[in-house]
C-alpha positions in Angstrom: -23.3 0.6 -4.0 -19.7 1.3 -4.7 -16.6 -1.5 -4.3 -13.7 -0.1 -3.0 -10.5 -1.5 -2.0 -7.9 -0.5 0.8 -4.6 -1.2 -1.0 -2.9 -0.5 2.1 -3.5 -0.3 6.3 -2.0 -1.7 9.3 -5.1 -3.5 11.2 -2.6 -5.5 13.7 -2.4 -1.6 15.0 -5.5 -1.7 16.7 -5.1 -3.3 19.7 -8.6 -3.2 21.6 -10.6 -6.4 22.8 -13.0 -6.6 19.2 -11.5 -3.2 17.4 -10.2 -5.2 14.3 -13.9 -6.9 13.9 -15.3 -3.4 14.1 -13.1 -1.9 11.5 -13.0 -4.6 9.5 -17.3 -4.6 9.4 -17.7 -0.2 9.2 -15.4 -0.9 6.2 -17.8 -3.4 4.5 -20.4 -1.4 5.2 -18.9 1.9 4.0 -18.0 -0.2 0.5 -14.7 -1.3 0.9 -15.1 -4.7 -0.1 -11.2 -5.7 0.3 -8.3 -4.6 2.2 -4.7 -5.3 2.6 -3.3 -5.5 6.0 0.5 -4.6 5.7 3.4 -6.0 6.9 6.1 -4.2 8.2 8.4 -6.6 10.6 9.1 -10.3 9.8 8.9 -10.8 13.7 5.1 -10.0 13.3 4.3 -11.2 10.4 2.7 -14.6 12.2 -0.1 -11.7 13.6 -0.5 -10.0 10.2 -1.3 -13.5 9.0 -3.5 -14.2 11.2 -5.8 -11.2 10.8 -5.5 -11.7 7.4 -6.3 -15.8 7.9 -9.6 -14.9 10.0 -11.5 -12.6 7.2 -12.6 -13.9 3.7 -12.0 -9.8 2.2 -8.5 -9.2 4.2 -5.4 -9.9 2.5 -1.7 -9.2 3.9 2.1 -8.8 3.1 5.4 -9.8 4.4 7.8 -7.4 5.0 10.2 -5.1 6.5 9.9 -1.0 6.5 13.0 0.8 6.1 12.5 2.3 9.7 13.1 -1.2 11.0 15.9 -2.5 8.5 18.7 -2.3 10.8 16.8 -4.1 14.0 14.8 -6.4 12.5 16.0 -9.9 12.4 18.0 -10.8 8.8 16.0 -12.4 6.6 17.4 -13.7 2.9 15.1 -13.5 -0.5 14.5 -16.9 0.0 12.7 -16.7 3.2 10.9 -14.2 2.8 9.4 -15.9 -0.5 8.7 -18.9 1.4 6.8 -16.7 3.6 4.7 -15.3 0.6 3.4 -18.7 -0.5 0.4 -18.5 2.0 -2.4 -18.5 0.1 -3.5 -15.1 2.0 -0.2 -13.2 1.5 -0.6 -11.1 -2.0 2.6 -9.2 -1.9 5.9 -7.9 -0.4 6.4 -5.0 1.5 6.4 -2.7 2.5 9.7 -2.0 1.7 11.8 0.8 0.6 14.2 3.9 1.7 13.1 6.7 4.5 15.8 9.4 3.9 13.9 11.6 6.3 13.5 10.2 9.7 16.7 8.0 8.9 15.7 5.5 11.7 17.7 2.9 10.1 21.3 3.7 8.1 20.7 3.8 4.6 23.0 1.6 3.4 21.1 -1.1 5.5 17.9 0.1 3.9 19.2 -0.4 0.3 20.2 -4.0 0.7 17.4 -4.4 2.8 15.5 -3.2 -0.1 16.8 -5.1 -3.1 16.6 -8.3 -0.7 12.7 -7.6 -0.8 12.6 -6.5 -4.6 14.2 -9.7 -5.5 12.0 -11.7 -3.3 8.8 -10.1 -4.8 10.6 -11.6 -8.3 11.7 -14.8 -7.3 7.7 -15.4 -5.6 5.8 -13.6 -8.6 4.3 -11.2 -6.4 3.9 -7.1 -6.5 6.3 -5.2 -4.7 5.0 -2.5 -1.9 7.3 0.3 -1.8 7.8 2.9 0.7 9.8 6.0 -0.4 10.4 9.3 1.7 12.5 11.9 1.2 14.7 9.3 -1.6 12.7 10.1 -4.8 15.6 9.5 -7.2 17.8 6.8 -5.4 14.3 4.9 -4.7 14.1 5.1 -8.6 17.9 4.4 -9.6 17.4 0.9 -7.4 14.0 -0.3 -9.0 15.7 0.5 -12.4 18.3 -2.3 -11.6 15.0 -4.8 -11.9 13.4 -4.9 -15.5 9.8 -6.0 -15.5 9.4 -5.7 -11.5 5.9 -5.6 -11.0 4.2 -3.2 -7.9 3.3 0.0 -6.4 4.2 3.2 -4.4 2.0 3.5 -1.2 1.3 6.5 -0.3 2.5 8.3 -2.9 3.1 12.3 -1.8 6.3 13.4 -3.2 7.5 14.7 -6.7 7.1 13.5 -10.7 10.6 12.0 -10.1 8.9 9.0 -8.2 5.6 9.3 -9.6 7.4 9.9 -13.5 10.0 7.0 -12.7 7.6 4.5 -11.5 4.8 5.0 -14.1 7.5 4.6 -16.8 8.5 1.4 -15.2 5.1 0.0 -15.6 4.0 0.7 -11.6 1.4 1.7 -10.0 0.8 4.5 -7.8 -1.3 4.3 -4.6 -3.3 7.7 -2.8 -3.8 8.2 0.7 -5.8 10.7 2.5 -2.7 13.0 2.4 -4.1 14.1 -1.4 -6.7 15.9 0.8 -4.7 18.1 2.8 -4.9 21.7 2.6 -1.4 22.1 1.8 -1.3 19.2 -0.6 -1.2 21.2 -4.0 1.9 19.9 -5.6 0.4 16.2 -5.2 -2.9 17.0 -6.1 -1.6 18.4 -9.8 0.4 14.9 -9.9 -2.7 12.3 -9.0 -4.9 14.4 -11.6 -2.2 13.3 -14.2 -2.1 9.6 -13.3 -3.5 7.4 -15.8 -6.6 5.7 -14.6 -5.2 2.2 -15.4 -2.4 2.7 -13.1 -4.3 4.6 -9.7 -5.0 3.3 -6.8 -6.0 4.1 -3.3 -5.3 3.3 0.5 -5.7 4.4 3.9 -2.5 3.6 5.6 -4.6 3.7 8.3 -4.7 4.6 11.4 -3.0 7.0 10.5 -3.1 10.0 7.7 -6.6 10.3 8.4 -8.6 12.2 5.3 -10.7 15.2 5.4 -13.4 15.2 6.8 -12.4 13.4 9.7 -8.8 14.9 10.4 -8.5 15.0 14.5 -9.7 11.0 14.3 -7.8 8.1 13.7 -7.7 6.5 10.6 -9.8 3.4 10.2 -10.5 1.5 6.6 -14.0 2.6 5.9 -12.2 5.9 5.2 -10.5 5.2 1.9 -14.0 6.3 0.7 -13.3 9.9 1.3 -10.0 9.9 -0.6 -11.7 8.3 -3.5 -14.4 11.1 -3.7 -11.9 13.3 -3.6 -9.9 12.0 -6.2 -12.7 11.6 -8.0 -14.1 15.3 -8.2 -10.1 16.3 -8.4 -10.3 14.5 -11.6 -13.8 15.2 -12.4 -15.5 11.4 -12.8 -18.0 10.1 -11.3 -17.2 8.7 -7.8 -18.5 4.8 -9.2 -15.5 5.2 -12.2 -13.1 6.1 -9.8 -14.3 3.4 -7.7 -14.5 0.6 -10.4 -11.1 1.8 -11.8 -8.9 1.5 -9.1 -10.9 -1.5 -7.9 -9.6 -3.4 -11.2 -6.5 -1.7 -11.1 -5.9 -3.3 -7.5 -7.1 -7.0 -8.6 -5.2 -6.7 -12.3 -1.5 -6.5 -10.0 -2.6 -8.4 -7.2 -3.2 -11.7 -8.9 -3.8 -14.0 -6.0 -6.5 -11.6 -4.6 -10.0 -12.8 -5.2 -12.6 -10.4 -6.4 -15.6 -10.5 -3.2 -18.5 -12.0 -4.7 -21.0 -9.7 -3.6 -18.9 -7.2 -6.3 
């Protein structure tokens, strides 16, 4: 059976009496062995952790989105570094600039940004970074921070991000978008990634994959992006599996490998 690992989804979204337990058990049984439940407010990180705290294969994050720079409460490199020391918490982020809905100004999401990038330093952790519509100055601000380790989620855009990041030593992280109709530009760009650098999420619930556009997205998912993926870059479905599996567990350090992979 394959291993698979959901780099990045939201499951504090799902708010039903016993949803998260479902999800969480159709995604072990679908292959995905590990996944990464996403932070994206410090004023909810204490129920990130917790989901995170109550399965062996679910990891989190502490961070802030750049939709929510400007209301969040402030929060200095320091704390949220303290934050990350939890055994459970493998990263920081997500984190970034959103140039398109501009929900927050963008000057508050730069230094909310570099507040994140160096508290992924000063903790040792990967950073997981959020860019929209901000290709270059997403780029120009992780320059500023030699040997910065990390990854774009949800990668969708142009070679500027994809070029910029790679040649910083990043990775880059797939979502179900790659198997959109209307995704051809992106498609060219992930069959061009170097296997040693590819990875792939869900971002569920949303961005659901083909086939199952209509649905919500859910973890067990990730398993359709990887196929695709892997005919797009004609390999078998296991090498894509196994690639981005060690990819995932080469940058994120303090997760452990499930022992039934």
């Amino acid at each position: 059976m394959i291993s698979l690992v959901d780099s990045h989804c939201h499951l504090d979204y799902y708010k039903e009496p016993g949803e998260v337990d479902a999800v969480v058990a159709r995604a072990r049984d679908a292959g995905v062995g590990t996944l990464v439940t996403i932070g994206t407010r410090i004023s909810e990180f204490p129920e990130v952790l917790a989901i995170a705290e109550r399965f062996e294969n679910v990891y989190c994050t502490v961070g802030i989105h750049p939709h929510e720079a400007a209301s969040e409460p402030a929060v200095d490199r320091a704390g949220i570094a303290a934050r990350a020391r939890h055994p459970k918490v493998i990263g920081i982020g997500e984190t970034g600039l959103d140039f398109y809905y501009d929900h927050s100004p963008r000057d508050r999401q730069a230094e909310v940004f570099r507040t994140h990038v160096e508290a992924a330093i000063e903790a040792g952790l990967p950073l997981i970074v959020h860019s929209r519509d901000a290709d270059r100055e997403t780029v120009d601000i992780l320059r500023d921070y030699p040997g910065l380790t990390g990854l774009i989620h949800c990668f969708s855009t142009t070679r500027v991000l994809s070029e910029g990041a790679l040649g910083m030593g990043m990775g880059i992280s797939l979502s179900g978008i790659v198997t959109f109709k209307n995704a051809t530009l992106l498609r060219e760009i992930a069959a061009e990634i170097p296997a040693d650098r590819l990875l792939v999420e869900t971002d569920a619930p949303y961005l659901t994959p083909v086939p199952h556009r209509g649905k919500r997205n859910e973890p067990a998912f990730v398993v359709h992006t990887a196929q695709h993926l892997a005919d797009l870059r004609k390999v078998a479905l296991a090498e894509l599996a196994a690639a981005t599996t060690a990819n995932f567990f080469r940058l994120f350090t303090k997760a452990r490998t499930p022992v039934a992979a």
